[in-house]
C-alpha positions in Angstrom: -76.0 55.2 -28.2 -73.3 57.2 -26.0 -72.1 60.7 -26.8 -68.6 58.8 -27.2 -69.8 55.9 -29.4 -71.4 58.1 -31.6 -68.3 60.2 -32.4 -66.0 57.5 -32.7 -69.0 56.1 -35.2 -68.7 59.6 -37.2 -65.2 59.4 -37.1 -64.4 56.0 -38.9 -67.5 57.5 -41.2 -65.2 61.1 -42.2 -62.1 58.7 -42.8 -63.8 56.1 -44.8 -65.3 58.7 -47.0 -62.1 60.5 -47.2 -60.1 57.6 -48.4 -62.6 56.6 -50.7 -61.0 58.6 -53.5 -58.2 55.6 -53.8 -59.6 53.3 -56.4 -57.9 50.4 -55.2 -59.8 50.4 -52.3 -63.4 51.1 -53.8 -64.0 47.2 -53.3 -63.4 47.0 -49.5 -64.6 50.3 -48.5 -68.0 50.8 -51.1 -69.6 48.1 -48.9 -69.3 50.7 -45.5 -70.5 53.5 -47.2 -73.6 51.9 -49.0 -74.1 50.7 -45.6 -73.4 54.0 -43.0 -75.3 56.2 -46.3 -78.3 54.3 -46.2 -78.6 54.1 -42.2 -77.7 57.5 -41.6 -80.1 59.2 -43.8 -82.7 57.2 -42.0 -84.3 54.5 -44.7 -82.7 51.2 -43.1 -80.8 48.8 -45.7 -82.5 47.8 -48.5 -82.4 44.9 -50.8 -84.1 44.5 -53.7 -84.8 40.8 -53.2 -86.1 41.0 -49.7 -87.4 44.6 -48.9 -86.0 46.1 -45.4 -82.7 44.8 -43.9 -82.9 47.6 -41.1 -85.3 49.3 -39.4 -86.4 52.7 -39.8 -85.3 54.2 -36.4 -88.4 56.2 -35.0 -90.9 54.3 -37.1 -93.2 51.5 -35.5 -94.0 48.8 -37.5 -96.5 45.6 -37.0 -95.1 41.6 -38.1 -96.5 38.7 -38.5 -93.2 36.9 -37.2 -90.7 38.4 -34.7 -87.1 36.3 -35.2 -84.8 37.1 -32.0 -81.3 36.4 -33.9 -80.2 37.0 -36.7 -77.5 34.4 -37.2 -77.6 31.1 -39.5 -80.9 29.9 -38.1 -83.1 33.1 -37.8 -82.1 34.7 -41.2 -82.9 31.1 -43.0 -86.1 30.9 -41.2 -87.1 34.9 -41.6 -86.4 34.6 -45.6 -88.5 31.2 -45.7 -91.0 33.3 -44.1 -90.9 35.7 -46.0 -91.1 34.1 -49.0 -94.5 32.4 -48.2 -95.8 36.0 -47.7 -95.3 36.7 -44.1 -93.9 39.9 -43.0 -91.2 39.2 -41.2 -88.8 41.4 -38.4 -85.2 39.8 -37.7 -84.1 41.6 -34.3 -80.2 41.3 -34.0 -78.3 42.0 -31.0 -74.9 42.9 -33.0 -74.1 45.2 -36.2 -73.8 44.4 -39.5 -70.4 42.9 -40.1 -69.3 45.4 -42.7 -69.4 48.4 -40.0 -68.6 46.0 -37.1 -65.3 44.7 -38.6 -64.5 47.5 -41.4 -61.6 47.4 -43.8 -60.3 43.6 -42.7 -64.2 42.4 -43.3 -63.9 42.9 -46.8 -60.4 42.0 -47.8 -59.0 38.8 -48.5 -57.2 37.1 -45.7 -58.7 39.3 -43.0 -61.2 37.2 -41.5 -58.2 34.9 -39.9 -58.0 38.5 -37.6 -60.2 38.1 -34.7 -60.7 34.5 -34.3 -57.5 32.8 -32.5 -57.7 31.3 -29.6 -56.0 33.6 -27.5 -58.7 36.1 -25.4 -56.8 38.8 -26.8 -57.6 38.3 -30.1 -61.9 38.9 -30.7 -63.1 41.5 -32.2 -65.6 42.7 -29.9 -68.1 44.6 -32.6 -68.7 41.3 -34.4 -68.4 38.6 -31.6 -69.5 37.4 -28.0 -66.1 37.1 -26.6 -67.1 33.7 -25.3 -64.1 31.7 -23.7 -64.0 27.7 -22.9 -63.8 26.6 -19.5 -59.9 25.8 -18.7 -58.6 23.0 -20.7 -56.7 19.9 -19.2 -55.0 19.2 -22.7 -53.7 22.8 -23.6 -52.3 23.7 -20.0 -55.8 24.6 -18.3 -56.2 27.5 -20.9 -59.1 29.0 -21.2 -59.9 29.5 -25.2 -61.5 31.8 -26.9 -64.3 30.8 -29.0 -65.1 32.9 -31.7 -69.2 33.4 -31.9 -70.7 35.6 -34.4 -72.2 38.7 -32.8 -73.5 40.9 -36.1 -76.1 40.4 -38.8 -75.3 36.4 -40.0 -73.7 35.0 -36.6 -70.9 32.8 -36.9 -71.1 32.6 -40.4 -69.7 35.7 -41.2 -66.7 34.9 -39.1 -66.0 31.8 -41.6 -63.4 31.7 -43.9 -65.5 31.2 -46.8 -65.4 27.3 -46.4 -68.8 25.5 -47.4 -68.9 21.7 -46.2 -71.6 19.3 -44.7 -71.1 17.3 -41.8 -70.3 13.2 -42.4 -73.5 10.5 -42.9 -71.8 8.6 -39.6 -72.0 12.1 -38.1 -75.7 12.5 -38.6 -76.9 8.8 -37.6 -75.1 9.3 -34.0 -77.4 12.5 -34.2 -80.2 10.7 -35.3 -79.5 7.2 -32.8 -78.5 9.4 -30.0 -82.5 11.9 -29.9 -84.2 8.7 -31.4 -85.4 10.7 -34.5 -84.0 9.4 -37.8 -85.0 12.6 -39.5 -82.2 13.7 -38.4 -79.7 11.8 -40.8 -77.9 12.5 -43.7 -80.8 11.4 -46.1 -83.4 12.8 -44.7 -81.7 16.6 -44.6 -80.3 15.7 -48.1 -83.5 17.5 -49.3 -82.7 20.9 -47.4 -79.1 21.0 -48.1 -80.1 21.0 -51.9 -82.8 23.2 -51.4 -80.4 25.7 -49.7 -77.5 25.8 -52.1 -76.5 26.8 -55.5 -73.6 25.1 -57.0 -71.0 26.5 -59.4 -69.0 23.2 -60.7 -64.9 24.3 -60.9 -63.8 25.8 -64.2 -61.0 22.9 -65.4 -60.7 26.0 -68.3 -58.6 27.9 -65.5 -57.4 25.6 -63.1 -54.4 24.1 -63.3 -53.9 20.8 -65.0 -53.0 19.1 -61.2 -55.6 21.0 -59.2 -58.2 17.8 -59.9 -61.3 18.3 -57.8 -63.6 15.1 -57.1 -67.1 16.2 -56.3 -70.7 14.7 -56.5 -72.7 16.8 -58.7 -76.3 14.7 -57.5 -75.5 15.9 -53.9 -76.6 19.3 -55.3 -80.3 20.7 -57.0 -80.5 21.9 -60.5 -82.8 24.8 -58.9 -80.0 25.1 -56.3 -81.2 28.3 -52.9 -80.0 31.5 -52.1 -76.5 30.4 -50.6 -73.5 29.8 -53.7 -71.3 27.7 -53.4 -68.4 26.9 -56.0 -64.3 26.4 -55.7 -61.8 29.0 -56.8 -59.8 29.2 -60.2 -56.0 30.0 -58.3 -55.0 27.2 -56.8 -51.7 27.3 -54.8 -49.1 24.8 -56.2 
């Protein structure tokens, strides 16, 4: 890390911590500091359900798996790993996305801030920069396509939308390879396996905000991603 990085690092550190005093903002900024605490005095992040979430910088360590990418893929595959007893190192090109994209990463409405389609507007801490070629249908522009470069890829650059793709979507996957594992039934099984669903509360909601949803497409046991609607619902 440059001489320059590394001030401009301690800097956002000082004015986080020094703005921390505001109570209204303990819920976007407690997420940094846990973060920049725990990596600066030189113990990685730690979770309490899957060990080390950063390496110990000076410390060499031996794996049974090395994942290159942390993104949607690697981190599903490093935890399955890990949970049939491997040890398991996730090597991740970008930062975590609390540090990367601090402040707006945490409050409502900011992720739609660094994922337009204009060049101008990526954040490069969290993401690849990567641009289409030019475009015949939108004046031979080239667009900006947002790509997740931090600790859970592209999904951390969502907007906190959980969907699956279409059963016609998956059988022109499936016809196109020539593998019909590849369609909506046979990955029903992983999807369930994957996440955990909270059913709307019709308690709080109001009396017009109906919500049609299949509760069989989810597991009872449900996986470690949640998944459930909101109680505010605009009018």
């Amino acid at each position: 890390m440059c001489r320059s990085l590394q001030l401009c690092f301690l800097s956002l550190i000082l004015f986080i911590s020094a703005t921390s005093c505001l109570p209204i903002l303990d819920s976007i900024l407690n997420p940094i500091l846990e973060a920049t605490d725990s990596i600066l005095s030189g113990n990685g992040l730690v979770d309490d359900g899957l060990g080390l979430l950063g390496g110990v910088p000076g410390v060499e360590q031996t794996f049974d798996y090395v994942i290159v990418g942390g993104g949607t893929a690697g981190n599903v595959i490093g935890v399955r790993l890990a949970e049939a007893g491997f040890s398991v190192a996730i090597i991740e090109a970008g930062l975590y996305y609390e540090i990367g994209k601090p402040v707006l990463g945490t409050t409502p409405a900011g992720d739609i801030i660094g994922i337009g389609s204009s060049a101008l507007d990526a954040l490069p801490t969290v993401d690849w920069n990567f641009l289409t070629e030019p475009q015949a249908g939108a004046n031979n522009r080239e667009v900006h396509y947002a790509r997740g470069k931090c600790l859970g890829g592209s999904s951390a650059l969502n907007f906190m939308i959980h969907h699956r793709g279409s059963t016609g979507s998956y059988q022109q996957w499936a016809d196109m390879v020539d593998d019909q594992s590849y369609t909506m039934d046979a990955l029903m099984p992983y999807f369930q396996k994957s996440v955990t669903l909270t059913p709307p509360n019709e308690e709080k909601r109001r009396e017009n905000a109906s919500t049609l949803y299949h509760a069989d497409a989810f597991a009872n046991d449900g996986g470690p991603v949640n998944v459930g609607y909101t109680n505010w619902v605009a009018v």
